[in-house]
Each structure stands twice: as structure tokens, then as C-alpha cells.
Legacy VTK file of the C-alpha trace (Angstrom):
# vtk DataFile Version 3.0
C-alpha trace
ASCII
DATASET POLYDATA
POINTS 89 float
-22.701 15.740 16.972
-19.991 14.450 14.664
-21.362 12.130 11.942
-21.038 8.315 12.130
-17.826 8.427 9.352
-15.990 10.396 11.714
-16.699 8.083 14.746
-15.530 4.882 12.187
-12.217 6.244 11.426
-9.269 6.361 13.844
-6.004 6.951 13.661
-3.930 3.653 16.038
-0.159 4.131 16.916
1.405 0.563 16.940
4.687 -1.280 16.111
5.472 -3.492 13.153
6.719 -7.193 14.136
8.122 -8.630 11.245
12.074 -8.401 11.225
14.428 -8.203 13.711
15.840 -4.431 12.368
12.422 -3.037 14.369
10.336 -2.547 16.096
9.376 0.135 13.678
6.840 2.874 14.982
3.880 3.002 13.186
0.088 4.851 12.995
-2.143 2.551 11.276
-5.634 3.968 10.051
-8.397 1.942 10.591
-11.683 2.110 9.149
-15.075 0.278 10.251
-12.726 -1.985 12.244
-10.838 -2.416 9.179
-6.467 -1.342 9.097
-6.406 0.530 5.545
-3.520 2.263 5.810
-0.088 2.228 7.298
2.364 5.224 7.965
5.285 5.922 10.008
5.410 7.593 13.309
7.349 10.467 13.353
6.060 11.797 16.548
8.188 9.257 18.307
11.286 10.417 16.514
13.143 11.152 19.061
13.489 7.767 20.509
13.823 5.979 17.562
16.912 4.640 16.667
16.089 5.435 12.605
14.210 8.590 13.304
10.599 7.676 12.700
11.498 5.647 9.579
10.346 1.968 8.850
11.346 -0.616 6.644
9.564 -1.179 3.432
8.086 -4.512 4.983
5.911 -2.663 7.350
4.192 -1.086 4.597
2.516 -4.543 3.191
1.243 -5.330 6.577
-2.434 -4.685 5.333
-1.871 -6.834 2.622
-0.632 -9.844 4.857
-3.210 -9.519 7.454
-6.695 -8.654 4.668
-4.889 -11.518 1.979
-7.845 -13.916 1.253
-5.505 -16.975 1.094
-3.424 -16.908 4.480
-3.995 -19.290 6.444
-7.020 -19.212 9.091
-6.323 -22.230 11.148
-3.857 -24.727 12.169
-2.555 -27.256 9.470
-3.084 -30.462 9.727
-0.460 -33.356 8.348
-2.777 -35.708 5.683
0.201 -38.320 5.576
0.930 -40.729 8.689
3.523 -41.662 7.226
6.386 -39.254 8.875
10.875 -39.454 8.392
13.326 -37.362 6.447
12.246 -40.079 3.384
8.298 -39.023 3.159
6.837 -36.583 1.536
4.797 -34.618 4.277
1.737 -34.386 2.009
LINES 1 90
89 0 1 2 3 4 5 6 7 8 9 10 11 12 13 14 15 16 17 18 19 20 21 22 23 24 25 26 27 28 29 30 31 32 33 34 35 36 37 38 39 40 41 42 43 44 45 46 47 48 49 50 51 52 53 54 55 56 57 58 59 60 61 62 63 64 65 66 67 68 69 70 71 72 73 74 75 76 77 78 79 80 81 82 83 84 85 86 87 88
């Protein structure tokens, strides 16, 4: 029976989103439900226009998503005042 680290870790094959020069293939390793690290997919090389290569920004993508200060929710506007003259607080 394999031991319960082994069941925890997987390997997913996804895409990054963030620029228009993608999508860029990618296999992101996730732990405990938890995307640790992020690595290109070079077993779809073939049908990739850059050959399995991604742009740097796909590489901070566990950054971005784990950052304790994104933004969880929709903002809100504080100021009811609203026009190209006030400040949107």
C-alpha cells in the first residue's frame, strides 16, 4: 500500500493564463491540495508553438495565487461621491 505522502503529491498538467504570448503548457505539482511548484511541459512539445517553453511569468504563478495580500473579495467604493474630479477613495 503506498504511504499517505505518496497519495498527497501529484503531478497536474495545466496552462498558464496570464499574457496573451500563451497559453503556455505547464505541470504544476501539488501538494496536500497545495500548487508548490511549476514546470514546463515538454511532453506536449510537439504542438507547441515555442516547444514546451514558457514565459518567465508562468513561473510566479504560486506566488500570485498563495500571496497573503491579494485580494479575496470584491472591492467595494467607500466614496459616493463619483466623476473624473473625485478621488475614488
Amino acid at each position: 500500500m503506498p504511504s499517505k505522502s505518496a497519495l498527497s503529491e501529484r503531478t497536474v498538467s495545466t496552462y498558464c493564463y496570464q499574457c496573451v504570448a500563451g497559453p503556455d503548457l505547464l505541470k504544476v505539482r501539488v501538494e496536500d491540495g497545495i500548487a508548490t511548484e511549476v514546470a514546463p511541459n515538454f511532453d506536449a512539445a510537439a504542438v507547441h508553438p515555442a516547444g514546451g517553453k514558457v514565459c518567465v511569468k508562468a513561473f510566479g504563478l504560486v506566488q500570485k495565487v498563495y500571496n497573503p495580500n491579494r485580494i479575496l473579495h470584491p472591492m467595494k467604493r467607500t466614496n459616493p461621491n463619483k466623476g473624473r474630479d473625485h478621488d475614488p477613495g
